[in-house]
Structure formats: structure tokens, C-alpha cells
BAFIPA-165424 format. One record per residue (C-alpha): residue number from 1; residue in three letters; chain; z, y, x. Coordinates in steps of 0.05 Angstrom, whole numbers, plus 32768, in hexadecimal, padded with zeros to 4 digits. Example, Ala and Ser with C-alpha at 12.3 -4.5 7.8 and 13.67 -1.06 7.14 Angstrom:
2
bado resi->1	resn->ala	chain->A	z->809C	y->7FA6	x->80F6
bado resi->2	resn->ser	chain->A	z->808F	y->7FEB	x->8111
***
This chain:
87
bado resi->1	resn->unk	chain->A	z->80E1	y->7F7B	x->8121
bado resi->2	resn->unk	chain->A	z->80B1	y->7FB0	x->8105
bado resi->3	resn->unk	chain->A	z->806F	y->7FA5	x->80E7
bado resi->4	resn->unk	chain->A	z->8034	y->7FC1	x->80F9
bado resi->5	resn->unk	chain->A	z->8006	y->7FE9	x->80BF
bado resi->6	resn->unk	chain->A	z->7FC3	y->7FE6	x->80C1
bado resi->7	resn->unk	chain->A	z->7F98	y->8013	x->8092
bado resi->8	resn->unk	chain->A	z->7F5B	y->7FF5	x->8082
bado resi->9	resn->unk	chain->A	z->7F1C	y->8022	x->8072
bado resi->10	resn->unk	chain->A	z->7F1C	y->8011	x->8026
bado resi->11	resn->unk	chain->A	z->7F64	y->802C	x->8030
bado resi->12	resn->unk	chain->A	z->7F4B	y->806D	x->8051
bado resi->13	resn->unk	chain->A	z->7F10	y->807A	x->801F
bado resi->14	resn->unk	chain->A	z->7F3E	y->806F	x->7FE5
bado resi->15	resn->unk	chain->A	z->7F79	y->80A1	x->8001
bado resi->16	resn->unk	chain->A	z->7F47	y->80D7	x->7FF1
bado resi->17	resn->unk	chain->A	z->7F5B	y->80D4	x->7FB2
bado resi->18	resn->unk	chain->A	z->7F9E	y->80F4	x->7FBA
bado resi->19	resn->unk	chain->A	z->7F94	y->8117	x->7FEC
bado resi->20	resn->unk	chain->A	z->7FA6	y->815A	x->7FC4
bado resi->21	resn->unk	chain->A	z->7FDB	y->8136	x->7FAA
bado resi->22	resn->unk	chain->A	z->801E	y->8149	x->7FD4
bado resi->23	resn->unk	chain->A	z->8053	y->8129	x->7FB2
bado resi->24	resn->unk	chain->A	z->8029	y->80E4	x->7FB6
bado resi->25	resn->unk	chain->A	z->8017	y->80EA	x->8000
bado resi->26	resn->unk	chain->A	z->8062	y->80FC	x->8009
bado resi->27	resn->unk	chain->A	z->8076	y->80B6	x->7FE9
bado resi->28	resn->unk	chain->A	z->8037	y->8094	x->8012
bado resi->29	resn->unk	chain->A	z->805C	y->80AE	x->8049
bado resi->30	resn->unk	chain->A	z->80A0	y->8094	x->8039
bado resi->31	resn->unk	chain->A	z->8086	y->804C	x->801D
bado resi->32	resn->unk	chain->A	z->8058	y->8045	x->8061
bado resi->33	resn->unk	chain->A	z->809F	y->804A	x->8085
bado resi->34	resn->unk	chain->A	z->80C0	y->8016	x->805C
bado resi->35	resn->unk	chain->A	z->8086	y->7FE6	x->8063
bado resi->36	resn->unk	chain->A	z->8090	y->7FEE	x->80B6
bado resi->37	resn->unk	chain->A	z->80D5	y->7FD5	x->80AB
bado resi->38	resn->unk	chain->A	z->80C9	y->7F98	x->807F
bado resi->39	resn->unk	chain->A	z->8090	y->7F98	x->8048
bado resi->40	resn->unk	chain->A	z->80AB	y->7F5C	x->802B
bado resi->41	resn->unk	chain->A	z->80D9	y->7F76	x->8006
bado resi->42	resn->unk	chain->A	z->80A7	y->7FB7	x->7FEB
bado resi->43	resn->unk	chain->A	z->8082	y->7FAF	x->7FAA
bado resi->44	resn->unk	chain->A	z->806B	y->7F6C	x->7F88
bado resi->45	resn->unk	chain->A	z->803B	y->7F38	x->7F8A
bado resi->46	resn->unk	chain->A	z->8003	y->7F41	x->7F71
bado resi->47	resn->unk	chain->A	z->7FD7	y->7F04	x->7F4D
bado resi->48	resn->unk	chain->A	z->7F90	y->7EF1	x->7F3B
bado resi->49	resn->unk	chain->A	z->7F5F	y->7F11	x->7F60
bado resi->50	resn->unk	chain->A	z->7F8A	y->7F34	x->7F89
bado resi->51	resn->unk	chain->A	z->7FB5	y->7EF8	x->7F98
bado resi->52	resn->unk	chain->A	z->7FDD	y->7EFF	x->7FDB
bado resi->53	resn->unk	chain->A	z->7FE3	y->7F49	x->7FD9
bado resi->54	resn->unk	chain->A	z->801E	y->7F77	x->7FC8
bado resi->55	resn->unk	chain->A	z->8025	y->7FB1	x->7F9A
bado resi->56	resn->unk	chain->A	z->804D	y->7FED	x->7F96
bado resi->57	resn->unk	chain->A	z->8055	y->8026	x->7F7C
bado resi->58	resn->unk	chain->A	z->8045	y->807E	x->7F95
bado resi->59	resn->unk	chain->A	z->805C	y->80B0	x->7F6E
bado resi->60	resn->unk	chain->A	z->8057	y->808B	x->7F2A
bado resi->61	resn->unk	chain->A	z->8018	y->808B	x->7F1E
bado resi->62	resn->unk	chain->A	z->7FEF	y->8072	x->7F61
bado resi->63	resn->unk	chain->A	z->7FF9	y->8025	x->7F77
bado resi->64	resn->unk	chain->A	z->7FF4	y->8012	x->7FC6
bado resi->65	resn->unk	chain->A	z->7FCE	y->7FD3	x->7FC9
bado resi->66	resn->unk	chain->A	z->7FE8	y->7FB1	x->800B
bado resi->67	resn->unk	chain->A	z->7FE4	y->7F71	x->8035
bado resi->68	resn->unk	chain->A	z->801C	y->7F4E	x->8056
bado resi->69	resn->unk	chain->A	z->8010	y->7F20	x->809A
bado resi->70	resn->unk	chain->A	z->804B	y->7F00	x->80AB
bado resi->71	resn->unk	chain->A	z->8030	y->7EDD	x->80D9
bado resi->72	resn->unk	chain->A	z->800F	y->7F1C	x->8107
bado resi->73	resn->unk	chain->A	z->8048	y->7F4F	x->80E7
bado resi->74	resn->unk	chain->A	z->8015	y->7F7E	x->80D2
bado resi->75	resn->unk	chain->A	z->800E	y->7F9D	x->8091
bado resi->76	resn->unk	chain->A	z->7FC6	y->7FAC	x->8078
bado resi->77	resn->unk	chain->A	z->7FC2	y->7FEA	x->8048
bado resi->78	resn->unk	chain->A	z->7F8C	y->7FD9	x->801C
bado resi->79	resn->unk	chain->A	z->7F7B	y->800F	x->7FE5
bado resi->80	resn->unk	chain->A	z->7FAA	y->8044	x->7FC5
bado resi->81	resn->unk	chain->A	z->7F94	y->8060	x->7F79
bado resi->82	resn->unk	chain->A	z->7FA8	y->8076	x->7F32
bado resi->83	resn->unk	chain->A	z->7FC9	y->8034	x->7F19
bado resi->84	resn->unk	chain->A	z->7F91	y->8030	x->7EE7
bado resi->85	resn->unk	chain->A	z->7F60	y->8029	x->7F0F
bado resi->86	resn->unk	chain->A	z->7F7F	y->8002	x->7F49
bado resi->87	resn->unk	chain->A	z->7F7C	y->7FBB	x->7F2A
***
């Protein structure tokens, strides 16, 4: 079954940030696909304050900051920015 993905606005303001950035909007495009088919399985964990959320990685140096509902299958995109920054 594949999961919805939901980008939420913190998601949209924050994708502004590479938005001159092919190569990373090229990945975002190819990761976005993969979390349709099972987002499970995509990045890690994440703990603390951002407990209950996943991690992965764009173009090595950007992290997507997503949330899994297993329950609804829908996948919330949360924020994308420089891994620096992003935690």
C-alpha cells in the first residue's frame, strides 16, 4: 500500500533554502518517492526533542526531517536544512 506525503508549511518555508540548489531538489525528489513506497525503512530515528520523527539524508549535506503515521499511512515532511542547522 502507498503512503500518502503531506508537506507541512514549516516544510514549505524551509525548502526555500535550496531552492537554487539542483542536485538537492533532484535527491528531494527521489527520497519523496521512496517515502510513498514505505518510509519505514528511510532514514533513522531521531531522539530527544525530536522524538518520534525520522531523519535522512539530501545531497550530503541537507537532512529531511519527516513524520511517519502508520496508523493514517501518511508521511508528514516536516523541515528540510543544512544538517547543521536542522537539529
Amino acid at each position: 500500500m502507498k503512503w500518502t506525503v503531506k508537506r507541512t508549511d514549516t516544510f514549505l518555508e524551509s525548502l526555500r533554502t535550496i531552492r537554487k540548489n539542483r542536485k538537492a531538489l533532484e535527491e528531494l525528489d527521489k527520497k519523496i518517492k521512496r517515502l510513498r513506497k514505505d518510509p519505514l525503512n528511510v532514514g533513522g530515528w531521531l531522539t530527544g526533542e525530536l522524538h518520534g520523527k525520522k531523519s535522512t539524508r539530501i545531497a550530503k549535506r541537507y537532512r529531511l526531517i519527516f513524520t511517519p503515521d502508520e496508523k493514517e499511512k501518511i508521511v508528514y515532511l516536516n523541515l528540510i536544512d543544512h544538517r547543521e542547522r536542522v537539529y
